[in-house]
GUMI-673173 format. One record per residue (C-alpha): residue number from 0; x negated, y negated, z. Coordinates in nm, 3 decimals, padded with zeros to 5 digits. Layout:
<rs>
+-----+---------+---------+---------+
|   i |       X |       Y |       Z |
+-----+---------+---------+---------+
| NUM |       X |       Y |       Z |
...
+-----+---------+---------+---------+
</rs>
This chain:
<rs>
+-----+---------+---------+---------+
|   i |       X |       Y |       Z |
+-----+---------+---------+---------+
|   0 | -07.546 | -11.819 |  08.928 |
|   1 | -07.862 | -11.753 |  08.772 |
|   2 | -08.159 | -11.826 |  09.009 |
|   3 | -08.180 | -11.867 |  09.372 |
|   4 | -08.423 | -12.152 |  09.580 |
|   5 | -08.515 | -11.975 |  09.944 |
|   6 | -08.738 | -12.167 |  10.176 |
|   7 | -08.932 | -11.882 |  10.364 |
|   8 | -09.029 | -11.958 |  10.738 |
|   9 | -09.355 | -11.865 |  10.872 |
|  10 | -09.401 | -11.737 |  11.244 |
|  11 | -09.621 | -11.783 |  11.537 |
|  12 | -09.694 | -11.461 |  11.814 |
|  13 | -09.664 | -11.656 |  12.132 |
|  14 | -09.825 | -11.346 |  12.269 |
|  15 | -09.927 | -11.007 |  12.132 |
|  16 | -10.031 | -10.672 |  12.350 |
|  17 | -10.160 | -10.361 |  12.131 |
|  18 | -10.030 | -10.088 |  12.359 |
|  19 | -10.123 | -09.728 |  12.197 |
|  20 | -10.167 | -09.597 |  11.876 |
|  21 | -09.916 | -09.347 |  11.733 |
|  22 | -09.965 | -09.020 |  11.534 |
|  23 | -09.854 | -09.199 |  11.199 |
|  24 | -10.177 | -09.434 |  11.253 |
|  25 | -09.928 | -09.742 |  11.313 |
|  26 | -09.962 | -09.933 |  11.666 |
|  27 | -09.705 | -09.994 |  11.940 |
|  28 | -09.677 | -10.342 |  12.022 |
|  29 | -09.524 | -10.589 |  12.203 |
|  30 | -09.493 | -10.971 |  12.097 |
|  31 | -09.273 | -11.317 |  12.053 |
|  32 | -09.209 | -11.417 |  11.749 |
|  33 | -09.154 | -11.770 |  11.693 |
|  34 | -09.014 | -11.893 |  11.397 |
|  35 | -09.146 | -12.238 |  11.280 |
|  36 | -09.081 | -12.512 |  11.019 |
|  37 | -09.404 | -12.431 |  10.803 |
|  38 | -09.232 | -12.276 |  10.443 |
|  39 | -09.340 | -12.103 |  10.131 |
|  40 | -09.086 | -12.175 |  09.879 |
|  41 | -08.975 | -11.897 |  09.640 |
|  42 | -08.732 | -11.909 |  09.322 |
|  43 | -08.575 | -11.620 |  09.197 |
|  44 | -08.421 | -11.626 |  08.823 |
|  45 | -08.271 | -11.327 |  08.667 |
|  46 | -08.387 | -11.253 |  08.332 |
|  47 | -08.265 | -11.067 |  07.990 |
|  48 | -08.599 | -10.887 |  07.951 |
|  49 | -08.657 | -10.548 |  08.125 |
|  50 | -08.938 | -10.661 |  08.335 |
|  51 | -09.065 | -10.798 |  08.726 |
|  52 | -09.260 | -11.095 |  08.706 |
|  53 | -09.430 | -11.273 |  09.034 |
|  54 | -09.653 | -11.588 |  08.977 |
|  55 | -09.810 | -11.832 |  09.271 |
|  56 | -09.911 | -12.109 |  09.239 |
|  57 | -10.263 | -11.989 |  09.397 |
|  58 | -10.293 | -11.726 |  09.148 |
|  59 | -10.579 | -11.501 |  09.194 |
|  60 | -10.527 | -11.142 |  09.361 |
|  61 | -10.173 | -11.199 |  09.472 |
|  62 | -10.004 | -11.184 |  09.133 |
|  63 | -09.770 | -10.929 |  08.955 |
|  64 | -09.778 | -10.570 |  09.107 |
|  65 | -10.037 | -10.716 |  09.396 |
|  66 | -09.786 | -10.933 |  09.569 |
|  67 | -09.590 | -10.767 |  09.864 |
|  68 | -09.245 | -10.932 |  09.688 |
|  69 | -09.259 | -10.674 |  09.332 |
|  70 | -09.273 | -10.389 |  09.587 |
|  71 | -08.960 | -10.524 |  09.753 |
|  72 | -08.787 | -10.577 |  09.471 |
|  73 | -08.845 | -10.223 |  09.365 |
|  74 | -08.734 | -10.099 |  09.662 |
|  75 | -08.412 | -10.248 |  09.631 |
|  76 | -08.403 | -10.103 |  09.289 |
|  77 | -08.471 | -09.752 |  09.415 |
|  78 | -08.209 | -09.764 |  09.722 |
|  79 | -07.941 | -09.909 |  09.483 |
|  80 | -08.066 | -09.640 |  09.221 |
|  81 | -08.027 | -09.938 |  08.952 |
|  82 | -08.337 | -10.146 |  08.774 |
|  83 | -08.327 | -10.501 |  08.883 |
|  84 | -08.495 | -10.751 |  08.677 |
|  85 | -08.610 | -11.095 |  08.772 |
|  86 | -08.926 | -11.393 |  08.756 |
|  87 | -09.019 | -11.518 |  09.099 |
|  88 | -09.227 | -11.806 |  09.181 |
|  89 | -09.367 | -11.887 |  09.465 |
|  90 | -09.510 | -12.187 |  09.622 |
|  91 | -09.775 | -12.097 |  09.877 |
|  92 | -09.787 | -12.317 |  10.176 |
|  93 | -09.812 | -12.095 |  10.431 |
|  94 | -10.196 | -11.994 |  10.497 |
|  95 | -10.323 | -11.620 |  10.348 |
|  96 | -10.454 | -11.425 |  10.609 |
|  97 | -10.370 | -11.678 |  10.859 |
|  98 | -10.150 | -11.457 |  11.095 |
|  99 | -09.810 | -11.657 |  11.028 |
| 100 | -09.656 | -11.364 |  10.790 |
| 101 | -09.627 | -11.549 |  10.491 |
| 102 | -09.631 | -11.197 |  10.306 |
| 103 | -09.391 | -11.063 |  10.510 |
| 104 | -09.137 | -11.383 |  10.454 |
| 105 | -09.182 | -11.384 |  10.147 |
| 106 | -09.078 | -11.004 |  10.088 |
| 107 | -08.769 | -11.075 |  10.353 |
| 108 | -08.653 | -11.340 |  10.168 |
| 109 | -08.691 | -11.159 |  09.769 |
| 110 | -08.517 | -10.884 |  09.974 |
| 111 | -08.208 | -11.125 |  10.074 |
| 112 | -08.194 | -11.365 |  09.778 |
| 113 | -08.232 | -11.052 |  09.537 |
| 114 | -07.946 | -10.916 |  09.732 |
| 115 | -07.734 | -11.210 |  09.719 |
| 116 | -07.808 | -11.294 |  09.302 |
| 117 | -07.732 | -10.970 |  09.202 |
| 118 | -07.442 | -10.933 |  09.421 |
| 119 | -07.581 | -10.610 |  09.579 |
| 120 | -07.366 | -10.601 |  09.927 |
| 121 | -07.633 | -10.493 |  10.131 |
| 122 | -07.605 | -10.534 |  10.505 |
| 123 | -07.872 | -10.715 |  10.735 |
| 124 | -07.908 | -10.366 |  10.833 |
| 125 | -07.980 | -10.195 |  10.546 |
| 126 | -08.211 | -10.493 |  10.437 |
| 127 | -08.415 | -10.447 |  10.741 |
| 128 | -08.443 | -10.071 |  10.714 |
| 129 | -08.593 | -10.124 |  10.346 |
| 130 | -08.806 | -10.400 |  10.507 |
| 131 | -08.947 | -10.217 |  10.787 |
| 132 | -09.122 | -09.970 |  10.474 |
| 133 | -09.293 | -10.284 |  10.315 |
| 134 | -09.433 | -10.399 |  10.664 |
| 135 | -09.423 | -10.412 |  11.032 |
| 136 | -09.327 | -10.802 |  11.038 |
| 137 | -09.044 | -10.797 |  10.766 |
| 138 | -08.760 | -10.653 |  10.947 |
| 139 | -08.825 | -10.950 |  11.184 |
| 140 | -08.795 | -11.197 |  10.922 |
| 141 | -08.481 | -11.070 |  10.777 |
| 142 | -08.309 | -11.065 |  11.130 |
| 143 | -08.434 | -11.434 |  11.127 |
| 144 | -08.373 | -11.496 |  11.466 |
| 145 | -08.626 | -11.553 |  11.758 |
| 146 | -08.739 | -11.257 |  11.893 |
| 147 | -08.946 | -10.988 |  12.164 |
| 148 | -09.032 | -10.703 |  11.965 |
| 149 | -09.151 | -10.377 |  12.004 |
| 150 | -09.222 | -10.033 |  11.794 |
| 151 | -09.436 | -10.170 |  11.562 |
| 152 | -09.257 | -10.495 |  11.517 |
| 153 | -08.947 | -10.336 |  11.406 |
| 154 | -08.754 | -10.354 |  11.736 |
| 155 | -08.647 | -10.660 |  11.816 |
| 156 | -08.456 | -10.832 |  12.069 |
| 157 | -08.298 | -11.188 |  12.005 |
| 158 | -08.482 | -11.480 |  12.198 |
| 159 | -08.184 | -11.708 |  12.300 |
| 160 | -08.342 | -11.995 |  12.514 |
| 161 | -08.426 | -12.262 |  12.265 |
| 162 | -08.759 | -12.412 |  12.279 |
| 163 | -08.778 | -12.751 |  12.183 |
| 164 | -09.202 | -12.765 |  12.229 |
| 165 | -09.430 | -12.912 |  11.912 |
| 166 | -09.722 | -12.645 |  11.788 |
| 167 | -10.028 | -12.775 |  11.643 |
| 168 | -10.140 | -12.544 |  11.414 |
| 169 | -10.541 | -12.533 |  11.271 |
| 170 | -10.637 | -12.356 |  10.999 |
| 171 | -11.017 | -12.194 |  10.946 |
| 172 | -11.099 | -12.126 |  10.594 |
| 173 | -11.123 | -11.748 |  10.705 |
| 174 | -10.864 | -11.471 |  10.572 |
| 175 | -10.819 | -11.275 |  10.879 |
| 176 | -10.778 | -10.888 |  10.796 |
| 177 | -10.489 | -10.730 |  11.005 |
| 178 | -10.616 | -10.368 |  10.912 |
| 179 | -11.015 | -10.433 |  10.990 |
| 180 | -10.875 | -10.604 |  11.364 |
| 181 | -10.701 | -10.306 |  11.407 |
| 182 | -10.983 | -10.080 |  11.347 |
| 183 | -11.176 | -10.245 |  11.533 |
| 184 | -10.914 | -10.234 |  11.833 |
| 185 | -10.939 | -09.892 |  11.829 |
| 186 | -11.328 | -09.870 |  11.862 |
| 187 | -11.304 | -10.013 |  12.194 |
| 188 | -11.298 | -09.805 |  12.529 |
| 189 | -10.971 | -09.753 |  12.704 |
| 190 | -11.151 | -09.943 |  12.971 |
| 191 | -11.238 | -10.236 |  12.736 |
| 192 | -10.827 | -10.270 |  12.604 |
| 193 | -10.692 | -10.242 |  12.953 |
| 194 | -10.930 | -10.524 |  13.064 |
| 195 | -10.849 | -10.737 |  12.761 |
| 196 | -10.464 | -10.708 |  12.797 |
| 197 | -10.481 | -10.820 |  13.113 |
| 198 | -10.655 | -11.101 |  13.097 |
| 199 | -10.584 | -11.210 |  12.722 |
| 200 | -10.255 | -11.336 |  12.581 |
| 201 | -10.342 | -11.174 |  12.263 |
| 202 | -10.533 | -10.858 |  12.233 |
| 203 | -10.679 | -10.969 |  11.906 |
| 204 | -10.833 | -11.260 |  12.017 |
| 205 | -11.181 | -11.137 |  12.158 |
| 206 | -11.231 | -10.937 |  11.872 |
| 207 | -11.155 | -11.221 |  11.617 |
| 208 | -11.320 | -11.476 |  11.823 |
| 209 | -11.701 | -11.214 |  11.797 |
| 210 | -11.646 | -11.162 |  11.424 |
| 211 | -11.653 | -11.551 |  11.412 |
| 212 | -11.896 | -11.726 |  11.608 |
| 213 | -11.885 | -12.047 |  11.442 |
| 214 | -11.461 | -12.052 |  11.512 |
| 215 | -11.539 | -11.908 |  11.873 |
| 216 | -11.773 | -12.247 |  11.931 |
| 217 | -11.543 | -12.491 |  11.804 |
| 218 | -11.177 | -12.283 |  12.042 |
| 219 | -11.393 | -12.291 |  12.357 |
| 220 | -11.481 | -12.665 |  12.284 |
| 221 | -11.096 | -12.689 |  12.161 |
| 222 | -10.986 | -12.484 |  12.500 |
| 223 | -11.164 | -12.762 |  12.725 |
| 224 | -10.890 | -13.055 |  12.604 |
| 225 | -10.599 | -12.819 |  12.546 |
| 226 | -10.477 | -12.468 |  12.584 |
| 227 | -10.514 | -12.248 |  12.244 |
| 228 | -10.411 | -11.961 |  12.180 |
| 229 | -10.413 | -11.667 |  11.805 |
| 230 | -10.093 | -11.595 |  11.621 |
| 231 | -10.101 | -11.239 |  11.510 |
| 232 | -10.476 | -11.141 |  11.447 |
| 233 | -10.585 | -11.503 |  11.331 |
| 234 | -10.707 | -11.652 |  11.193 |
| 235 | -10.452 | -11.937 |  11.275 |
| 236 | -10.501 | -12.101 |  11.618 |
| 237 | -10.248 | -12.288 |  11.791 |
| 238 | -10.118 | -12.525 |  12.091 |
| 239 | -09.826 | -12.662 |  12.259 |
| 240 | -09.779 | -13.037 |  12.252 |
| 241 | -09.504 | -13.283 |  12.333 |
| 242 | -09.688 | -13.640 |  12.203 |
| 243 | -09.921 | -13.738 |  11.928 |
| 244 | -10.134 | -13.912 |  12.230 |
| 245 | -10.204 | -13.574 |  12.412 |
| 246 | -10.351 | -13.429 |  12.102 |
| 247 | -10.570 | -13.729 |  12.014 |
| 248 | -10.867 | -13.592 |  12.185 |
| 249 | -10.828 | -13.247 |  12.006 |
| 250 | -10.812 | -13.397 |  11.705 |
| 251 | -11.159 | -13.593 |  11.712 |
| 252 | -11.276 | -13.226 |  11.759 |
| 253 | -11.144 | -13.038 |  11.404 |
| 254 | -11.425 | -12.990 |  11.185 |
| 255 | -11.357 | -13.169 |  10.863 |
| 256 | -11.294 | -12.850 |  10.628 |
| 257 | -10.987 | -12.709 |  10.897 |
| 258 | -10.657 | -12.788 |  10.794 |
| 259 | -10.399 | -12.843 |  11.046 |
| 260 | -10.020 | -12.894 |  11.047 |
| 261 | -09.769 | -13.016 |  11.303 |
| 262 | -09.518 | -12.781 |  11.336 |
| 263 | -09.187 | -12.745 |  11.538 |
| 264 | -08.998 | -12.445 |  11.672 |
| 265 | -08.686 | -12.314 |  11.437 |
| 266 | -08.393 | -12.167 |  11.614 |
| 267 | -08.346 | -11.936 |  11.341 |
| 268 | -08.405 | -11.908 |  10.952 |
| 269 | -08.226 | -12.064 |  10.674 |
| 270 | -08.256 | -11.697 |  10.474 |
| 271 | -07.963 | -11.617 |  10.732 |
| 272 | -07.776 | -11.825 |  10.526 |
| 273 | -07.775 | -11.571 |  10.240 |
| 274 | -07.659 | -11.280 |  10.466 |
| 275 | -07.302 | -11.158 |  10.542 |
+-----+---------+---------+---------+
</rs>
C-alpha cells in the first residue's frame, strides 16, 4: 500500500470550565467532547524523495512547515529515530479557527495513518503521548471516542451513553484565537471567573461574545428561538435539534454571509479503524 484516505472528524465542547492555570502556562480544564460527522479529508502517499510535503486546498498560511500535520509527522520520525517521508493533502471542510479542532484531527489522524502506512506498530498509547506534545485536543482525537476530559484535555474518560440529538452548527466569518481567549481569561478577577463558571456553560463565551458585538447581537436574537451555546473558544455556535420544522424560525435569522451545517453526533471515529 502506498497512500492512505482518512476522513478526520471534527468535535463540539458540549461544555467547557477553565479551572486554574498551571505553572507551565497551560490551563486545567474540564469539557465534553463530542465527536460529529463534519470531516476534513486527508491523503497520505509515501514518496521516493527525501522530503515532507503538506498542501490544502485553502492554501495560504497553513502550508508546508506551518501546518500542525509536518510537526506530527516529525515527531513520529524523532520517537521512531527513523526519517519518514510522505505528501499529504488535505481537504479543508472543517472551519479554521472555528473551535471544532480541525488542526488537532488532522495531526491525530497523520499521526495514525502515518503509523499504519509505514507499518510503525505504535500503540494508541504511544500515539496519544506524542499527540498530547502537538496540542491539548489531539490525544482526544486519537482515542476517538466520546469523552469528559480533564488536565488540559489530555485526560479523558470515555462517554458511553449514545446521543442520538441533531447539532446545527453556524459559522461567523471570524477565526477565533484560542491563545488571545486565554489571555484574556486570565485578565479577569477571580471574582469575575467564579461568577462566569457558574452561570455560563462555557467560560469562553462572554469573552468571545464582547470581542464581537456584531455576533453577540445576532446569539441573543438566535438565543430567543433556540438555545445556543460555543464549542471550544468560538467562534462556532451551536444547537440541539430533533426536526427541520423547529429550526425554521432560526434559520430566517442567519445573516446571509454565515455558513451553517447540519450535523449529527458520531459514536466514535473512523481513524479507530487504523489502530490495533
Amino acid at each position: 500500500m502506498d497512500s492512505i484516505k482518512l476522513n478526520c472528524p471534527a468535535k463540539l465542547n458540549l461544555n467547557l470550565s477553565v479551572l486554574s492555570k498551571r505553572v507551565d502556562g497551560m490551563h486545567e480544564i474540564k469539557t465534553h467532547f463530542q465527536l460529529i460527522n463534519l470531516f476534513d479529508e486527508l491523503v497520505i502517499k509515501k514518496i521516493s524523495s527525501k522530503s515532507i510535503s503538506v498542501k490544502t486546498n485553502i492554501a495560504g498560511q497553513i502550508e508546508g512547515k506551518n501546518n500542525i500535520v509536518f510537526n506530527a509527522i516529525k515527531a513520529l520520525s524523532d520517537h521512531i529515530g527513523k526519517e519518514i517521508f510522505c505528501d499529504v493533502e488535505i481537504k479543508k471542510n472543517i472551519p479554521l479557527g472555528g473551535g471544532l479542532g480541525g488542526g488537532s484531527s488532522n495531526a491525530a489522524a497523520a499521526l495514525i495513518g502515518v503509523n499504519s502506512l509505514f507499518k510503525l506498530g505504535l500503540s494508541s498509547q504511544e500515539l496519544m503521548k506524542l499527540g498530547k506534545e502537538l496540542g491539548a485536543d489531539v490525544p482526544f482525537f486519537v482515542f476517538g471516542k466520546n469523552a469528559h476530559a480533564s488536565g488540559i484535555g489530555e485526560k479523558l474518560i470515555e462517554e458511553k451513553k449514545h446521543i442520538d440529538r441533531k447539532y446545527l452548527l453556524l459559522f461567523p466569518h471570524i477565526h477565533s484565537s484560542t491563545r488571545e481567549l486565554f489571555l484574556k481569561w486570565d485578565k479577569l478577577s477571580k471574582a469575575s471567573q467564579k461568577s462566569i463558571n457558574l452561570n455560563e456553560e462555557n467560560s469562553f463565551l462572554p469573552i468571545f461574545l464582547d470581542e464581537h458585538k456584531e455576533i453577540k447581537e445576532i446569539f441573543n436574537e438566535l438565543n430567543k428561538i433556540n438555545s445556543f451555546k460555543l464549542s471550544g473558544t468560538g467562534s462556532t455556535i451551536f444547537c440541539v435539534y430533533n426536526d427541520l420544522k423547529d429550526i425554521e424560525k432560526t434559520m430566517k435569522k442567519i445573516p446571509p454571509k454565515w455558513r451553517h451545517s447540519f450535523c449529527e453526533p458520531l459514536q466514535c471515529s473512523p481513524l479507530l479503524t487504523l489502530i490495533e
